[in-house]
C-alpha positions as CSV (number, residue, x, y, z in Angstrom):
1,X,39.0,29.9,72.5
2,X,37.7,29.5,68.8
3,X,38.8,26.6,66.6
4,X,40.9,28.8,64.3
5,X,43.3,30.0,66.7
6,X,43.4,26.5,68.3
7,X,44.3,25.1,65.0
8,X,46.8,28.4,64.4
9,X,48.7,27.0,67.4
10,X,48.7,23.4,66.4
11,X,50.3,24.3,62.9
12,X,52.9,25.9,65.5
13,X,53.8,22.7,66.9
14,X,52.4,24.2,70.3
15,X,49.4,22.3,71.8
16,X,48.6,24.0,75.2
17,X,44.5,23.7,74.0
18,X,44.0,20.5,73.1
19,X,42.2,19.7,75.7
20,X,40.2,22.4,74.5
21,X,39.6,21.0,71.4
22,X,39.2,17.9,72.2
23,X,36.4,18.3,74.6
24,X,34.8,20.2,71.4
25,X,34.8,17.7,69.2
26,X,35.2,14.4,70.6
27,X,31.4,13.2,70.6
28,X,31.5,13.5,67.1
29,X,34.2,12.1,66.2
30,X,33.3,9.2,68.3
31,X,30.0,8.7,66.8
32,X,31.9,9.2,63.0
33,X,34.0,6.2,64.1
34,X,31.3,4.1,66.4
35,X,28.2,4.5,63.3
36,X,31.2,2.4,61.8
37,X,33.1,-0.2,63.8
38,X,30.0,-0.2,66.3
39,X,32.8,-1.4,69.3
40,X,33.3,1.1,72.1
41,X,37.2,0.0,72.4
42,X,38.0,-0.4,69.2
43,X,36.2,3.5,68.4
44,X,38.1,4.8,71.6
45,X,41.4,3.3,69.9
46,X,40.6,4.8,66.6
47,X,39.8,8.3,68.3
48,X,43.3,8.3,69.2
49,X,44.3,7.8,65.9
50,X,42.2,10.4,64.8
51,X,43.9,12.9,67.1
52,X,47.3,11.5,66.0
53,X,46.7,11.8,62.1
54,X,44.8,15.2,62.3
55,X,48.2,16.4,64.3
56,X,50.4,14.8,61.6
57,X,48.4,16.1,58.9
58,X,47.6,19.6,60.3
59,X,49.2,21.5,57.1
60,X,47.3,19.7,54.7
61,X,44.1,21.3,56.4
62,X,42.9,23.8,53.7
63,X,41.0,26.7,55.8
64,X,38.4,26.7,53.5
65,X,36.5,23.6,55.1
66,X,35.3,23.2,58.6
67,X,38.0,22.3,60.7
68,X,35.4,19.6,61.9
69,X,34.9,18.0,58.6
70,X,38.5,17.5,57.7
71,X,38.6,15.7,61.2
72,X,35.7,13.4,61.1
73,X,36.6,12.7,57.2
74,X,39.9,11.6,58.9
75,X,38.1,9.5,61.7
76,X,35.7,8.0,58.9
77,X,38.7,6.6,56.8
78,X,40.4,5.1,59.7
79,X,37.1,3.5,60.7
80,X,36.1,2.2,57.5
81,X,40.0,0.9,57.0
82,X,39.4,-1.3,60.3
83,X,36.1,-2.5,59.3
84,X,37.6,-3.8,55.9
85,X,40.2,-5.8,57.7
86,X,38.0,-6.9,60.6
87,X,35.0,-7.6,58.7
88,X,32.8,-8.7,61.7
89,X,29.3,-8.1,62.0
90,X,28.9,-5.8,65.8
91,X,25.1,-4.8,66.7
92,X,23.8,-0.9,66.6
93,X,22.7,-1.4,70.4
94,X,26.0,0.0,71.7
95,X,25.3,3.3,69.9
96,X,22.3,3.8,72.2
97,X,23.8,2.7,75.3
98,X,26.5,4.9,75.2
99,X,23.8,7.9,74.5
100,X,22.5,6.8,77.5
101,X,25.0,6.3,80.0
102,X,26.6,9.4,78.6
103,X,24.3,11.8,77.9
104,X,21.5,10.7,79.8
105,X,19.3,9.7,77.5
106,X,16.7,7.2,78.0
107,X,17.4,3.7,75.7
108,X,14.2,3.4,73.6
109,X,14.3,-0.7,71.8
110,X,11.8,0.5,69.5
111,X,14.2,3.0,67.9
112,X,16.9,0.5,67.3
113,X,14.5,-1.9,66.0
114,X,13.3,0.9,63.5
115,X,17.1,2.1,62.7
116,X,17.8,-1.3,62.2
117,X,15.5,-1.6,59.2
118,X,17.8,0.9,57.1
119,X,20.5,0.1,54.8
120,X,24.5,1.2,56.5
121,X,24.3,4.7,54.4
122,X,20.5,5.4,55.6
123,X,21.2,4.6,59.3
124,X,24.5,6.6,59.2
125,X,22.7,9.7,57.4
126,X,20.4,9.4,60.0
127,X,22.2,8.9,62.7
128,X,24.5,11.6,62.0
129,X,22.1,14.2,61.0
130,X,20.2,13.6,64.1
131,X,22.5,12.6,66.8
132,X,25.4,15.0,65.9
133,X,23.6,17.5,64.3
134,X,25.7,17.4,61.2
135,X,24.5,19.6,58.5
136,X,24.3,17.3,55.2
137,X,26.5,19.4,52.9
138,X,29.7,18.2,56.3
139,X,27.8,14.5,55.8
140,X,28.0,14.7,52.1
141,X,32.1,15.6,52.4
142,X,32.5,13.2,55.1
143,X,31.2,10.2,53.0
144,X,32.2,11.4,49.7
145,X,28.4,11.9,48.4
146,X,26.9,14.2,46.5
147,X,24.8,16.3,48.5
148,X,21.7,15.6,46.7
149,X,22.6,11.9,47.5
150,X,23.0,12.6,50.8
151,X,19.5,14.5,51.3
152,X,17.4,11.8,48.9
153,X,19.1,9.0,51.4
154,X,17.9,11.3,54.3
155,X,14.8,11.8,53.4
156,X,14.2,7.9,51.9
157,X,15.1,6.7,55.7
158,X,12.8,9.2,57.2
159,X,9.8,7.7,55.1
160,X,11.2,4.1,55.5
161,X,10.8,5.0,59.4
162,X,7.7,6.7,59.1
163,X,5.9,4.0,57.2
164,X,7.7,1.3,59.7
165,X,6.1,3.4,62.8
166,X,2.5,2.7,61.4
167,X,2.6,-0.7,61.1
């Protein structure tokens, strides 16, 4: 079933494909949530959220944006409003591991060693680009960036990494 009539349903109060649509967008909205909080319970608790809010809020949704984007913009601000109250320092390593035991991916310590080396907005950029396949213009809207600031941060990560690689 396609988004649109999914989300047609939801602005009917009737939610027979949620599951649906969950299963469609869950792994990003984990990873908008996780790139922040970096805490596998805490992100699962927040996804819930999400969900919650993006029900609530369903009429606010303007159809001219991605359905995904207005989602993982809601995800983002729920993340970013736990990490300003918790304020603790979690390590990038879960990231990976859940790649791995999830989508069977093999852990590489090198890569978190080199992700490590970016600033928060670089390694986000990054990991979003590349993990979730975000295009930048749906990064740029999620974080509230220009898109040009969004592409330079891309591409000053990518020679950050680059030069790191041939040390």
């Amino acid at each position: 079933m396609k988004i649109k009539t999914i989300i047609s349903e939801f602005r009917n109060h009737q939610y027979d494909h949620f599951e649906e649509f969950y299963q469609m967008t869950e792994r990003h909205v984990y990873f908008s949530i996780f790139m922040i909080v970096k805490n596998q319970d805490v992100t699962k608790d927040l996804m819930q959220d999400t969900y919650m809010k993006f029900l609530e809020k369903i009429d606010q949704y303007n159809a001219k944006y991605k359905v995904t984007t207005y989602l993982f913009t809601i995800a983002r601000n729920l993340a970013i409003n736990y990490y300003r109250k918790e304020k603790r320092n979690i390590h990038q390593e879960d990231v990976f591991e859940y790649i791995a035991s999830r989508y069977k991916v093999d852990e590489n310590e090198y890569m978190l060693d080199l992700l490590d080396q970016l600033d928060e907005n670089k390694k986000y950029i990054v990991t979003m680009h590349v993990i979730n396949d975000m295009k930048f213009k749906d990064i740029a809207f999620q974080m509230n960036m220009p898109l040009g600031t969004v592409q330079w941060h891309y591409h000053e990560a990518i020679k950050i990494l680059k030069w790191k690689v041939g040390e």
